[in-house]
C-alpha positions in Angstrom: 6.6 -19.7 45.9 6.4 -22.6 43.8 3.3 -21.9 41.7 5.7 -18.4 41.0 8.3 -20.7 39.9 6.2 -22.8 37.7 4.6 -19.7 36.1 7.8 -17.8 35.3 9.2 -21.1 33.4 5.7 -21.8 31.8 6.2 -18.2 30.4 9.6 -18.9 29.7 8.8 -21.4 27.5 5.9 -19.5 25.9 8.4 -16.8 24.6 10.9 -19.1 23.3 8.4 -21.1 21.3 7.0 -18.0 19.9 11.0 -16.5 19.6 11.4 -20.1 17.5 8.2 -20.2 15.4 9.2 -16.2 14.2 12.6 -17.5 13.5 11.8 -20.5 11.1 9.2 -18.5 9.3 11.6 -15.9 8.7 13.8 -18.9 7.3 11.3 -20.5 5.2 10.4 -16.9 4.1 14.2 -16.4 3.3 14.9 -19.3 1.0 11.5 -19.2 -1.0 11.8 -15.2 -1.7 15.5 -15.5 -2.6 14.6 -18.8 -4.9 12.1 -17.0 -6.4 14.2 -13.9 -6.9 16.4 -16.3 -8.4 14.4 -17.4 -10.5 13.0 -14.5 -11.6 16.4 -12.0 -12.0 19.0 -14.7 -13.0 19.9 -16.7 -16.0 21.4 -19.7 -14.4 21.3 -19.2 -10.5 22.5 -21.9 -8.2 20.0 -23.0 -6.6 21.7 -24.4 -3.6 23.4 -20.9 -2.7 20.2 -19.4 -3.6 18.5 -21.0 -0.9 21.4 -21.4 1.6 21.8 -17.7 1.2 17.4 -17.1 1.5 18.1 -19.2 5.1 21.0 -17.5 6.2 19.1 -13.4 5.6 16.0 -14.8 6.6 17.0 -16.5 10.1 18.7 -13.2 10.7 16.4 -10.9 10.1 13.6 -12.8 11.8 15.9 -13.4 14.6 16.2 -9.9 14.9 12.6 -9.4 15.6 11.9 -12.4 17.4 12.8 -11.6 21.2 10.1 -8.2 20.8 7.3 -10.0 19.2 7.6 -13.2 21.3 7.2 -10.6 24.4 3.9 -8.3 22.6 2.3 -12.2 22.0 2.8 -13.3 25.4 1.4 -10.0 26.8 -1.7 -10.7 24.2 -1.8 -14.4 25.3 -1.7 -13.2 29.3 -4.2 -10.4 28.7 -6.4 -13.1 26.8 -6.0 -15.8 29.9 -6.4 -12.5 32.7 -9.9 -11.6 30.8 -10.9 -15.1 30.5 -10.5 -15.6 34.5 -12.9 -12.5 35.1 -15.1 -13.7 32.8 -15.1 -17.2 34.6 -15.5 -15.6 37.8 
Protein backbone atom coordinates (compact mmCIF):
# COMPACT_ATOMS: atom_id res chain seq x y z
CA UNK A 1 0.00 0.00 0.00
CA UNK A 2 2.74 2.24 0.65
CA UNK A 3 4.94 1.74 -2.34
CA UNK A 4 1.19 2.71 -4.14
CA UNK A 5 1.30 5.76 -2.23
CA UNK A 6 4.75 6.71 -2.93
CA UNK A 7 4.20 6.08 -6.71
CA UNK A 8 1.01 8.01 -7.11
CA UNK A 9 2.82 11.21 -5.45
CA UNK A 10 6.17 10.56 -7.39
CA UNK A 11 3.82 10.84 -10.49
CA UNK A 12 2.16 13.56 -9.01
CA UNK A 13 5.04 15.48 -8.96
CA UNK A 14 6.17 14.34 -12.46
CA UNK A 15 3.07 16.09 -14.00
CA UNK A 16 3.28 19.24 -12.18
CA UNK A 17 6.88 19.75 -13.02
CA UNK A 18 6.14 19.09 -16.60
CA UNK A 19 2.53 21.27 -16.19
CA UNK A 20 5.31 24.11 -14.73
CA UNK A 21 8.15 23.70 -17.31
CA UNK A 22 5.11 24.11 -20.31
CA UNK A 23 3.89 27.05 -18.46
CA UNK A 24 7.16 29.16 -18.18
CA UNK A 25 8.10 28.41 -21.66
CA UNK A 26 4.89 29.53 -22.80
CA UNK A 27 5.77 32.78 -20.70
CA UNK A 28 9.19 33.27 -21.92
CA UNK A 29 7.70 32.50 -25.45
CA UNK A 30 5.00 35.31 -24.64
CA UNK A 31 7.15 38.23 -23.77
CA UNK A 32 10.02 37.65 -26.50
CA UNK A 33 7.32 37.26 -29.48
CA UNK A 34 5.28 40.18 -28.33
CA UNK A 35 8.78 42.33 -27.82
CA UNK A 36 9.70 41.41 -30.99
CA UNK A 37 6.31 42.14 -32.51
CA UNK A 38 6.83 45.26 -30.89
CA UNK A 39 9.58 45.99 -32.18
CA UNK A 40 8.91 45.10 -35.49
CA UNK A 41 5.01 46.74 -35.99
CA UNK A 42 5.28 49.79 -33.64
CA UNK A 43 6.94 53.13 -33.72
CA UNK A 44 7.49 53.72 -30.11
CA UNK A 45 6.08 50.62 -28.06
CA UNK A 46 6.35 50.42 -24.35
CA UNK A 47 8.35 48.06 -23.64
CA UNK A 48 7.22 47.25 -20.26
CA UNK A 49 3.52 46.63 -21.42
CA UNK A 50 4.95 44.90 -24.34
CA UNK A 51 6.38 42.27 -22.30
CA UNK A 52 3.97 42.34 -19.34
CA UNK A 53 1.30 41.86 -21.91
CA UNK A 54 3.82 38.76 -23.91
CA UNK A 55 3.72 37.08 -20.03
CA UNK A 56 0.26 37.54 -19.34
CA UNK A 57 -1.02 35.64 -23.29
CA UNK A 58 1.72 33.48 -23.04
CA UNK A 59 1.23 31.94 -19.41
CA UNK A 60 -2.31 31.51 -20.50
CA UNK A 61 -2.18 29.92 -23.43
CA UNK A 62 0.56 27.54 -22.27
CA UNK A 63 -1.45 27.00 -19.25
CA UNK A 64 -4.12 26.00 -21.33
CA UNK A 65 -2.16 23.15 -22.71
CA UNK A 66 -0.16 22.23 -19.88
CA UNK A 67 -2.48 19.74 -17.80
CA UNK A 68 -2.78 17.43 -21.40
CA UNK A 69 0.81 17.44 -22.37
CA UNK A 70 2.13 16.92 -18.78
CA UNK A 71 -0.23 13.75 -18.84
CA UNK A 72 0.99 12.37 -22.82
CA UNK A 73 4.85 12.98 -21.23
CA UNK A 74 4.35 11.09 -18.24
CA UNK A 75 2.66 8.25 -20.24
CA UNK A 76 5.96 8.50 -22.62
CA UNK A 77 8.22 8.65 -19.43
CA UNK A 78 6.20 5.49 -17.81
CA UNK A 79 6.12 3.53 -21.12
CA UNK A 80 10.03 4.40 -21.32
CA UNK A 81 10.67 3.16 -17.42
CA UNK A 82 7.95 -0.16 -18.19
CA UNK A 83 10.28 -1.12 -21.41
CA UNK A 84 13.38 -0.43 -19.59
CA UNK A 85 12.24 -3.08 -16.73
CA UNK A 86 11.62 -5.79 -19.50
CA UNK A 87 14.61 -5.11 -20.93
CA UNK A 88 16.46 -5.42 -17.46
CA UNK A 89 14.74 -8.46 -16.82
Amino acid sequence: MLNIIRKIIRWFFTWLYFVLIICLAGAVIGVVSHLLFGLIFMDSPDYGYQAAFGFSNGLRYGGVWAGGFAIVLCVMRARKEYLQVQVES
